[in-house]
N, C-alpha and C positions, 0 to 999 in steps of 0.2 A: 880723565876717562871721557870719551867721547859720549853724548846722548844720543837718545836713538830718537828722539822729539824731537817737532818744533810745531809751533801757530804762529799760524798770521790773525791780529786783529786791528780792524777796519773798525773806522766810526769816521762816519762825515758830515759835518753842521754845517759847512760852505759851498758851494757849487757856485764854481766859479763864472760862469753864463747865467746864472739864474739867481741875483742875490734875493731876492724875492722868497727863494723856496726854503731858504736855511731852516734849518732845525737848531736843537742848543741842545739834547740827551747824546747826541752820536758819540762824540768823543770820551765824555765820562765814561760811556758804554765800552768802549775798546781797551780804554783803563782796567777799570773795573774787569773784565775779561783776562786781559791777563795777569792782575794780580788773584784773582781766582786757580789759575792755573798752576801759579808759582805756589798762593799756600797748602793748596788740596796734590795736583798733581806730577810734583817732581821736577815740573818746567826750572830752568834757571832764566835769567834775564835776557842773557844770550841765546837763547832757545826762543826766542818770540819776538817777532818783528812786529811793530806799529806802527799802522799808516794813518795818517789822520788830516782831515783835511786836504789841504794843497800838494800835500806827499803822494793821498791817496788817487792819482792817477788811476784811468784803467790798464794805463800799460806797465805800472809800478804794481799794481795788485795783481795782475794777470802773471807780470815775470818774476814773481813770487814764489808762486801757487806752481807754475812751472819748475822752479828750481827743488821746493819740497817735492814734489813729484819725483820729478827723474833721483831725487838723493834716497828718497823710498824704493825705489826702479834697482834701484844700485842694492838696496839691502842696507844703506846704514839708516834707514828710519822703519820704524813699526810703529808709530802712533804722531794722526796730522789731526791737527783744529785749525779750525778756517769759523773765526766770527766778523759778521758784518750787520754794523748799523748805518742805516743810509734811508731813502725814498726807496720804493720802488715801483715799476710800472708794468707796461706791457706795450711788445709790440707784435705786429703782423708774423706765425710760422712762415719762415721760407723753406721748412725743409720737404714739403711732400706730402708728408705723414696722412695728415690729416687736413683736411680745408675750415674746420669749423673751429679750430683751433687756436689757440692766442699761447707765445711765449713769454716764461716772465723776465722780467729784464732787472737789473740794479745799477743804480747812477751813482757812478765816481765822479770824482770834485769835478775832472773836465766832462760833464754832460754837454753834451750839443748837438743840436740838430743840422740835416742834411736836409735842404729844400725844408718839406712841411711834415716829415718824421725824423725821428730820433738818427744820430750819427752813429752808424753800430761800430765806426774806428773808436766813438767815447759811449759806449755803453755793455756792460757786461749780460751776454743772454743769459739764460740756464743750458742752453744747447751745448753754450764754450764750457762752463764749469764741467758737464759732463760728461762731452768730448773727453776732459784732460781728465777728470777723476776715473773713469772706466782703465785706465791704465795703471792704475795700482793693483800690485800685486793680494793676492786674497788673504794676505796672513798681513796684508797694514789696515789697521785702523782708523778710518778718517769720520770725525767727528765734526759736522759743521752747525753752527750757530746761527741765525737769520732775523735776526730783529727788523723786519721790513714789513712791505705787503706790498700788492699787486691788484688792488680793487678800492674804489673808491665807494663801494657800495656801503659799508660801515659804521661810515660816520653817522652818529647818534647828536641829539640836539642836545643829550645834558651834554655832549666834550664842547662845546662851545660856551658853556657857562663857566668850566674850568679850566686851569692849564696845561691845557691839551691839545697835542695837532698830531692829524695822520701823516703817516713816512709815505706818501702815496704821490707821486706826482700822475697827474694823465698823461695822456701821447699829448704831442705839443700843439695838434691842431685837428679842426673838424674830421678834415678827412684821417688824419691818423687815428683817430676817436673811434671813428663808422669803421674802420679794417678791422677793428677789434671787439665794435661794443657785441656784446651779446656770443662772443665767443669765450672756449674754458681752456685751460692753461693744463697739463700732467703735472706743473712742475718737477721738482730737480729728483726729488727721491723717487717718484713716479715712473719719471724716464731711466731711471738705472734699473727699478725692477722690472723694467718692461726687456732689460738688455741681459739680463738676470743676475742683476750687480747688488746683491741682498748684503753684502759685509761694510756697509758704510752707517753712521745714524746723521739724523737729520733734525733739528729741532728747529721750530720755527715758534716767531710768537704769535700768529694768530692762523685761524683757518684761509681756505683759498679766497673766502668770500667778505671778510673784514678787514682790518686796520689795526696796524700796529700803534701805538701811541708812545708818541714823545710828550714825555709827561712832566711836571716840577712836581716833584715829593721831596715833603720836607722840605730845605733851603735850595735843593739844587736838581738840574732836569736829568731825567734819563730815560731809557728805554721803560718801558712799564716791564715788560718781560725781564729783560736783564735783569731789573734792578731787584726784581724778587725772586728769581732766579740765583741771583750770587747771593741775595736774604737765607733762601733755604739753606743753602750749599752750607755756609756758615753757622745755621743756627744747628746743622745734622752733621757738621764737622765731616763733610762728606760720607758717614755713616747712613746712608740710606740710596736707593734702588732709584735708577731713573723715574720706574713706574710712579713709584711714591712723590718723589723729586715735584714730576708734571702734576701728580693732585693736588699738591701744597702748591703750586705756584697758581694752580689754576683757583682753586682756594681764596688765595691773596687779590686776584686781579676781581675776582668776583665782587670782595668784600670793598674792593677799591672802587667798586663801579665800574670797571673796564667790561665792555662786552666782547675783549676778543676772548679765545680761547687758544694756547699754546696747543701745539702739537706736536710729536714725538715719532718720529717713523724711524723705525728697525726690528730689526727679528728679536722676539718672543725671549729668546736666552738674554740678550742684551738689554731689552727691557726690563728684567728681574736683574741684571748686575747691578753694582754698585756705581752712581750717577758718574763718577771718574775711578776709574778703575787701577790699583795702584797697579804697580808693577807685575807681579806674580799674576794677577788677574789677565791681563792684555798679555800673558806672554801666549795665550791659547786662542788668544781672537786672529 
């Protein structure tokens, strides 16, 4: 019997331009993601592609995200997850919109720049994710994951005593710095409701204004968010509400010392469902 699922999950500790910038939680994070998926929500193996590293290209992520798309487009998908652990940054709006404005950006393994800003042939906007998500039909459910950030403003002096680093890289040089500094970003869930694309959810691990941390708990590094994120999941045996979900994790990051703060955007019904919603539930989303 065919699935009407699938995810893609991303984690990247290498960039291959920038050995300097690696992280070491990315990849456990992409793991860990989709065996979540597989215990709590019906995924099979084959239902979930993992890019990691050197795989995760942004034109391997991109023609992905593409292929679940248009297979949703078609009618044989009703429910997509898309998690990504990586850096991430910002660069200069081209679209118009707004002048005062910064786009966020996420770097796949081939990050690289163009002259003295970012190559956007290797960098993923939130404008392209957008673009592509506004094209699912309103009866599919797309679920994205974001263990990243977009500001360097965060960093606190205890993460420097522990092991911890922000997923944040900056634009790669002065002037791409100044096109941005002191501009604010809608981000991804922002820009769908602005289009009035209310049937997606959105989690991210920290606000617009902080930093996600790649963290070592216990013997091995992860997302701070993930990693207490798939704790909950597990310890509520997926019996409990997103809402509740984001308290308890937010909970755990507190008690960890983390100052970001996860966030959860979606409509009000969604937020009261059940954090992965089995079958019978998602057949009404």
């Amino acid at each position: 019997m065919a699935s009407n699922r699938k995810a893609l999950c991303v984690g990247i500790n290498q960039f291959k331009n920038y050995p300097g910038a690696a992280l070491q939680g990315c990849v456990n994070d992409a793991h860990d993601m989709s065996a979540i998926l597989q215990e709590f929500l019906g995924f099979t193996n084959n239902d979930i592609k993992v890019l990691t590293d050197a795989q995760a290209t942004k034109a391997a992520i991109m023609n992905n995200l593409k292929s679940m798309v248009q297979e949703a487009r078609s009618g044989k998908l009703s429910y997509l997850v898309f998690s990504l652990s990586s850096h991430g940054t910002q660069v200069p709006d081209t679209s118009g919109d707004e002048p005062d404005r910064a786009d966020e950006a996420f770097c796949p393994h081939d990050l690289a720049q163009a002259g003295n800003k970012w190559d956007r042939n290797h960098i993923i906007i939130d404008d392209e994710l957008h673009d592509l998500f506004i094209q699912l039909p309103q009866n599919v459910l797309l679920e994205v994951y974001l263990d990243t950030c977009h500001s360097g403003t965060g960093i606190r002096a205890i993460d420097m005593l522990l092991d911890r680093k922000p997923r944040y890289l900056p634009p790669p040089s002065i002037e791409a710095f100044e096109e941005v500094e002191g501009c604010t970003s809608r981000g991804l869930y922002r820009t769908m409701l602005d289009k009035g694309i209310t049937h997606h959810i959105l989690w991210a691990g920290c606000r617009a204004d902080q930093t996600s941390a790649d963290a070592r708990i216990g013997n091995s590094w992860h997302g701070a968010f993930t990693y207490y994120l798939c704790k909950q999941m597990r310890a509520a045996k997926n019996k409990i509400s997103r809402k509740d979900l984001l308290k308890k994790v937010r909970a755990d990051l507190k008690a960890g010392k983390y100052s970001q703060i996860p966030q959860l955007e979606c409509e009000a019904t969604k937020r009261s469902a059940r954090a992965m919603a089995p079958e019978a539930e998602m057949a009404g989303v």
